[in-house]
C-alpha positions in Angstrom: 128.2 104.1 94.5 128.3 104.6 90.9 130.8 106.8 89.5 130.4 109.6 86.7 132.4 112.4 84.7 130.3 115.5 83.8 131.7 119.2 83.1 135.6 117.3 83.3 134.9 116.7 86.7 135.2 112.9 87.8 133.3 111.8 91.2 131.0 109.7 92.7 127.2 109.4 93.8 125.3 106.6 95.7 122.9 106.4 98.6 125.2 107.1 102.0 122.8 106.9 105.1 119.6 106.8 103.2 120.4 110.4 101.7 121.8 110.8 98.0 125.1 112.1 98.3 127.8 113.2 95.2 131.7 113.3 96.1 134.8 114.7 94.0 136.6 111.2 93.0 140.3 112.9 92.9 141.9 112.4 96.3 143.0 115.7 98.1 146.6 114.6 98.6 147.9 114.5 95.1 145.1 114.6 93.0 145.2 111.3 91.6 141.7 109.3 90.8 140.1 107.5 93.4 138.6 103.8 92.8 135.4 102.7 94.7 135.5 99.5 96.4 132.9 97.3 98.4 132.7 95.4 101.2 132.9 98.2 103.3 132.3 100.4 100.9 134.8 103.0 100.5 137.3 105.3 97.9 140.5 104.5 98.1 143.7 106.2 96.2 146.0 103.8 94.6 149.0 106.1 94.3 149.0 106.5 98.3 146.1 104.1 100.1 144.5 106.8 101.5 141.1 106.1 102.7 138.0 107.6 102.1 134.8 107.0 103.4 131.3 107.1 100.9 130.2 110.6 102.7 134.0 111.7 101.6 135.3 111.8 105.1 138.9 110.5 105.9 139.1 106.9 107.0 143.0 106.5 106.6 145.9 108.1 105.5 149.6 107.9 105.8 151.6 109.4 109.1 152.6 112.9 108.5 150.0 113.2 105.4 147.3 115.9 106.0 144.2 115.4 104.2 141.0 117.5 103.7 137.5 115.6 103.4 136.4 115.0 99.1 134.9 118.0 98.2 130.9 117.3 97.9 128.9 118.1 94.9 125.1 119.3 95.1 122.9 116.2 94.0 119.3 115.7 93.2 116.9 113.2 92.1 114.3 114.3 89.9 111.7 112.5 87.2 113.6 109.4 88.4 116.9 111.0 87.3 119.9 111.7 89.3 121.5 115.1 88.2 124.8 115.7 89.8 125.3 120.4 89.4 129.7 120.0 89.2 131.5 123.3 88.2 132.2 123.9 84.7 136.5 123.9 84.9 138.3 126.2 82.7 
């Protein structure tokens, strides 16, 4: 997973299953920015320790915390370039 900012929207993109995959890097808790770590790979939130998996489905949260999967973001690879399409944010 290699993360990116384009358009003021932070995230990450890597290879989850085979498929390319881009994921919003700002939890869904409290919004803060998520940090990629290895070995299992997975995004983690350092204000809370949430838990996300690479596809951006929940791994772990705190009891009574409801969170929603990251947000994805359509990805393609083209000429040998990965181009990740992220909203332009007012």
């Amino acid at each position: 997973m290699r993360s990116f900012s384009v358009n003021g929207v932070t995230g990450f993109v890597g290879r989850v299953g085979g498929r390319l995959r881009a994921v919003s890097g700002i939890c869904t808790h409290q919004g803060c920015h998520l940090v990629f770590i290895a070995g299992p790979a997975r995004l983690v939130c350092p204000c809370h320790g949430a838990q996300f998996a690479t596809d951006g489905a929940v791994i772990r949260h705190r009891p009574g915390v409801t969170l929603t999967a990251l947000p994805r973001l359509a990805v393609r690879e083209a000429g040998g370039l990965v181009q990740v399409y992220a909203p332009r944010l007012r």
